[in-house]
TORBA-685321 format. One record per residue: residue number from 1; residue in one letter; z, y, x of N, C-alpha, C, O in turn. Coordinates in nm, 3 decimals, padded with zeros to 5 digits. Atoms other than C-alpha are relative to their C-alpha. Layout:
BEGIN
seq|type|n_zz|n_yy|n_xx|ca_zz|ca_yy|ca_xx|c_zz|c_yy|c_xx|o_zz|o_yy|o_xx
NUM|a|Z|Y|X|Z|Y|X|Z|Y|X|Z|Y|X
...
//
This chain:
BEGIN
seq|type|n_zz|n_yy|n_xx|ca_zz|ca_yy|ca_xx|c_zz|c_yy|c_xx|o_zz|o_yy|o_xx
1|x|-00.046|-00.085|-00.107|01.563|-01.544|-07.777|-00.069|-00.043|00.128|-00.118|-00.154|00.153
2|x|00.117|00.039|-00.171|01.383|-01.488|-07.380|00.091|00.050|00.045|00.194|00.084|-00.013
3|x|-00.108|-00.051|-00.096|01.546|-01.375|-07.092|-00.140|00.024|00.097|-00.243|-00.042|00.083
4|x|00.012|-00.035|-00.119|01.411|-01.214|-06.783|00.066|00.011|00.121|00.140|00.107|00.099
5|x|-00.072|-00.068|-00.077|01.566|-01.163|-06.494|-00.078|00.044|00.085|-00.014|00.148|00.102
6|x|00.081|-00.088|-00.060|01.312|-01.019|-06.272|-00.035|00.114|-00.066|00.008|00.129|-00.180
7|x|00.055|-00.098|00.048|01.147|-00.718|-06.333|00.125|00.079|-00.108|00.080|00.079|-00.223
8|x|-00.117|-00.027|00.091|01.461|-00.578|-06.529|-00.051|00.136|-00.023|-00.049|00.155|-00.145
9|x|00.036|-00.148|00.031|01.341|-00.219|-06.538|-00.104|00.020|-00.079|-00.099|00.088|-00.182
10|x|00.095|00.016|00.069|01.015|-00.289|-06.631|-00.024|-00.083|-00.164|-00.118|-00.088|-00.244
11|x|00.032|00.089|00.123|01.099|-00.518|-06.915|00.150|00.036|-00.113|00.169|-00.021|-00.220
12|x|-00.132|-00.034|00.098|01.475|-00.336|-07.061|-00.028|00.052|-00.091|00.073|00.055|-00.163
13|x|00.028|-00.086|00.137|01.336|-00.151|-07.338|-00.072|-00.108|-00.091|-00.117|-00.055|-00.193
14|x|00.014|00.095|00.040|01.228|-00.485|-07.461|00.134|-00.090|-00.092|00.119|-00.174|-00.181
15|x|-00.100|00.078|00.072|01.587|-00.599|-07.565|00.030|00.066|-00.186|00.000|00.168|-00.248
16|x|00.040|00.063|00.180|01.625|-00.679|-07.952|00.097|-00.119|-00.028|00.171|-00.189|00.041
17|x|-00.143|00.157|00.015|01.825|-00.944|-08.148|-00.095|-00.105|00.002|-00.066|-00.202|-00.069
18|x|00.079|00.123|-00.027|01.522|-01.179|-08.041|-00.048|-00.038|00.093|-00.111|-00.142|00.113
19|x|00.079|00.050|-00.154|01.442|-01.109|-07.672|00.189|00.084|00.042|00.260|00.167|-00.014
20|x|-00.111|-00.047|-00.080|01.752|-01.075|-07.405|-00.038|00.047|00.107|-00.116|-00.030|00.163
21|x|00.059|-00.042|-00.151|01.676|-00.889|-07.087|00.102|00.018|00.007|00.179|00.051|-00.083
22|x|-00.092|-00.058|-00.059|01.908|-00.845|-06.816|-00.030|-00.023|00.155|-00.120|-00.098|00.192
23|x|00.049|00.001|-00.090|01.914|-00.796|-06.482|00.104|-00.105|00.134|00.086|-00.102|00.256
24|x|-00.038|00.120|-00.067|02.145|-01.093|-06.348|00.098|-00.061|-00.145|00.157|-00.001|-00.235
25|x|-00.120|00.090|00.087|02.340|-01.413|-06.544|00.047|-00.068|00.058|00.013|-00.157|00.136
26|x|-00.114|00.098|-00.069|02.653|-01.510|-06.479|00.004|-00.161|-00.045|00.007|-00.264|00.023
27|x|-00.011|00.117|00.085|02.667|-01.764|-06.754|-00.142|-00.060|-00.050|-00.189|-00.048|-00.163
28|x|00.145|00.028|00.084|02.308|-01.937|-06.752|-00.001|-00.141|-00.060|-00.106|-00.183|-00.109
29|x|-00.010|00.079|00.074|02.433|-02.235|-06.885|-00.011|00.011|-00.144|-00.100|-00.054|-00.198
30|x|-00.002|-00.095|00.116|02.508|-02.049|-07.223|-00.134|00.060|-00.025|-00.187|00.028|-00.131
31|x|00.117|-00.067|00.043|02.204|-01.854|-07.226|-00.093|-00.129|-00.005|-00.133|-00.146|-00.120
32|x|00.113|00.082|00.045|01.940|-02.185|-07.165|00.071|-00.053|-00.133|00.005|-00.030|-00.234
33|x|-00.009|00.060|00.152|02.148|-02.368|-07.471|-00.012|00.102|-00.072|-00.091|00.054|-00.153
34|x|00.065|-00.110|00.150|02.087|-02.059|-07.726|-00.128|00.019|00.046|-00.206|-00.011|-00.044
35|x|00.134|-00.056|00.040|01.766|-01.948|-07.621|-00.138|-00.104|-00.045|-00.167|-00.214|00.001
36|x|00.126|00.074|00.089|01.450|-02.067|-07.833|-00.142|-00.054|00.104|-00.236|-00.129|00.081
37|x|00.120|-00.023|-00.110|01.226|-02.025|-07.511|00.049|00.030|00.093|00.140|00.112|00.084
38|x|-00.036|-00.108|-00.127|01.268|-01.945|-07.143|-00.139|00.021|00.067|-00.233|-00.056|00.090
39|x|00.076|-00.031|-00.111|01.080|-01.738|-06.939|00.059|00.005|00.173|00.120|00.102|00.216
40|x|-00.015|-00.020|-00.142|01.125|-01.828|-06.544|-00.116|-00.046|00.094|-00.225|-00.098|00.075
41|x|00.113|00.016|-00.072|00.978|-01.842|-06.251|00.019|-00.160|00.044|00.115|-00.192|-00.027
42|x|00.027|00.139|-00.038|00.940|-02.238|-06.107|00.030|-00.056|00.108|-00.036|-00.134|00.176
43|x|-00.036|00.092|-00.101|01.166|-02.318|-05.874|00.067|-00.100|00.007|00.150|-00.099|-00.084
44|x|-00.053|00.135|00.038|01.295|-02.673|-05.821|00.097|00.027|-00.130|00.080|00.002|-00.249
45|x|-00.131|-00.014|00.033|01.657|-02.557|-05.897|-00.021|-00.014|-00.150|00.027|-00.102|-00.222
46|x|00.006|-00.046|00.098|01.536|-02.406|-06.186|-00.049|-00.101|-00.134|-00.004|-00.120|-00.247
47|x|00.053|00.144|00.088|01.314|-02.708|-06.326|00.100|-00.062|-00.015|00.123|-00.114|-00.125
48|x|-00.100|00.153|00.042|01.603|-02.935|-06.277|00.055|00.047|-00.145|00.051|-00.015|-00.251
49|x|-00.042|-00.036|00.137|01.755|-02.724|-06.532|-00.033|00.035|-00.116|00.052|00.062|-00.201
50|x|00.088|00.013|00.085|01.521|-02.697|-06.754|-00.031|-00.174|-00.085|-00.042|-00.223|-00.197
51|x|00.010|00.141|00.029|01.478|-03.043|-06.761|00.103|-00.080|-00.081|00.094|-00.178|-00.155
52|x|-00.131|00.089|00.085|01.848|-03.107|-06.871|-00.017|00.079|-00.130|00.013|00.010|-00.228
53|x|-00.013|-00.030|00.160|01.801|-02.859|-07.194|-00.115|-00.035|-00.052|-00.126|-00.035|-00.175
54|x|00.121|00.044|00.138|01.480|-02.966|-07.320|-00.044|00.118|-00.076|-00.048|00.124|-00.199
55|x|00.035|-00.170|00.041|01.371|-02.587|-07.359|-00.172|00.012|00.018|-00.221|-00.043|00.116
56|x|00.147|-00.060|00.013|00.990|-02.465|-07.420|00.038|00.108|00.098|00.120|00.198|00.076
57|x|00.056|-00.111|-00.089|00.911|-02.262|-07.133|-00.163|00.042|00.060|-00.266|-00.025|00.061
58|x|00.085|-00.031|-00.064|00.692|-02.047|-06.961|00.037|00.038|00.154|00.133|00.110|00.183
59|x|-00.072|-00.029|-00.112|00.703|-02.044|-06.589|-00.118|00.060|00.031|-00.230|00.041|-00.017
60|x|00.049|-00.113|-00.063|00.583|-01.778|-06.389|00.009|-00.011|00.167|00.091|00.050|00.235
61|x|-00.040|00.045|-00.162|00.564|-01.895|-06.026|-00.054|00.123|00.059|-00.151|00.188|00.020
62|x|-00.036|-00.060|-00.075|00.647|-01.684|-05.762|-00.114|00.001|00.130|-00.137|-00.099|00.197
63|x|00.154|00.026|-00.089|00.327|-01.604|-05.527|00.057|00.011|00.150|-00.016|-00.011|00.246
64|x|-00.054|-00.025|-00.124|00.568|-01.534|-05.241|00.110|-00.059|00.015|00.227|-00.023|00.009
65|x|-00.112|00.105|-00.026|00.699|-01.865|-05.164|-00.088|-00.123|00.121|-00.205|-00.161|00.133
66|x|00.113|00.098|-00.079|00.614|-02.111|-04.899|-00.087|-00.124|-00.056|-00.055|-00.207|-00.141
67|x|00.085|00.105|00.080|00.309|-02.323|-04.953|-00.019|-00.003|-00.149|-00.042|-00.101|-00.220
68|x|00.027|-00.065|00.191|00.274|-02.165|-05.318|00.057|-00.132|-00.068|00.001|-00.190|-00.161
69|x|-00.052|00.118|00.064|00.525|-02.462|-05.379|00.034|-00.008|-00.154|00.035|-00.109|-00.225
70|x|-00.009|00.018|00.106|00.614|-02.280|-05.694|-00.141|-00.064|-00.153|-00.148|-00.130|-00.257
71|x|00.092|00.040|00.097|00.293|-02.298|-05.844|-00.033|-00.199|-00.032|-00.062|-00.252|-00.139
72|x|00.034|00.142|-00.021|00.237|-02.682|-05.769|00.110|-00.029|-00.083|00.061|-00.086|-00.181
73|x|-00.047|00.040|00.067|00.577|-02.739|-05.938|-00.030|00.072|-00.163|00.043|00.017|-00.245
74|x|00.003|-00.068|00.108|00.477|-02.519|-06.254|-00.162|-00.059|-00.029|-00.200|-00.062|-00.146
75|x|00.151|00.100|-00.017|00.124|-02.698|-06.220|00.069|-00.169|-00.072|00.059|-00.190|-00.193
76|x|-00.048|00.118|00.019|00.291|-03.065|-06.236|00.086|00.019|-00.118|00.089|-00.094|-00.168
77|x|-00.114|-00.014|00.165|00.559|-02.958|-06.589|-00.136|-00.041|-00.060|-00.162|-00.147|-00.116
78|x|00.082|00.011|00.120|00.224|-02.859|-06.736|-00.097|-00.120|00.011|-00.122|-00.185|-00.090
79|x|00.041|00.135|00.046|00.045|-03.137|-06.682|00.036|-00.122|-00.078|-00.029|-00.223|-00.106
80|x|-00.070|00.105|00.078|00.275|-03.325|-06.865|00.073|00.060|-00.158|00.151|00.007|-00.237
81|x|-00.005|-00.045|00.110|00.280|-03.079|-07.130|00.131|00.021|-00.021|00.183|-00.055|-00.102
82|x|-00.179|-00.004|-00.003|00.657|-02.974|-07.100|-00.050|00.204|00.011|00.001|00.294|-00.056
83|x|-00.039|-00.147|-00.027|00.570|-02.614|-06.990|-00.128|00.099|-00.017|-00.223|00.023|00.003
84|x|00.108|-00.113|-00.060|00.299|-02.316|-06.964|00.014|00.068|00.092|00.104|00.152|00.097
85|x|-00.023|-00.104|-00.122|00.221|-02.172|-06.625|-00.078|00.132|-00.031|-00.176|00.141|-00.106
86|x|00.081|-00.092|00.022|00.122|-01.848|-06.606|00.016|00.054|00.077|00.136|00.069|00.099
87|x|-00.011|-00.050|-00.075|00.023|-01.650|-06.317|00.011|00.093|-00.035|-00.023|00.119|-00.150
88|x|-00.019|-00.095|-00.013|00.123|-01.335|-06.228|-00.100|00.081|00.042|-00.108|00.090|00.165
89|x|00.090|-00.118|-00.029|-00.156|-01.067|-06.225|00.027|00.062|00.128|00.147|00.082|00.150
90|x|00.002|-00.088|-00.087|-00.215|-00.880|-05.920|-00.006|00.105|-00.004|-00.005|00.171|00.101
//
């Protein structure tokens, strides 16, 4: 199972009993322990929590953040082989 929460419009016709889209979670504690993978974008908050489930992700940093801090933290996971960054196409 993936999750999105961005792009919710663009990515709802995607849900299945193996990908979850939605367009906010209440309960994301619940969703990182079941899902097989997350897709987010790379902000601290978000790493920290990542960090406590021990989840395969892909982060997607956010190009409209100060000092493209997300990318540098989604830069530094993968260097240590914890995550895949992947930019966002223009």
């Amino acid at each position: 199972m993936a999750m999105w929460k961005s792009y919710y419009n663009d990515y709802k016709s995607f849900n299945s009993d193996k990908v979850f889209v939605t367009d906010f979670i209440e309960d994301i504690d619940s969703i990182y322990f079941t899902s097989d993978i997350i897709i987010a974008r790379s902000g601290a908050l978000t790493l920290s929590e990542l960090a406590i489930v021990s989840k395969p992700s892909i982060l997607i940093p956010s190009p409209n953040v100060a000092e493209d801090h997300q990318l540098k933290n989604a830069k530094s996971i993968e260097e240590k082989d914890a995550c895949i960054c992947m930019r966002k196409r223009s």
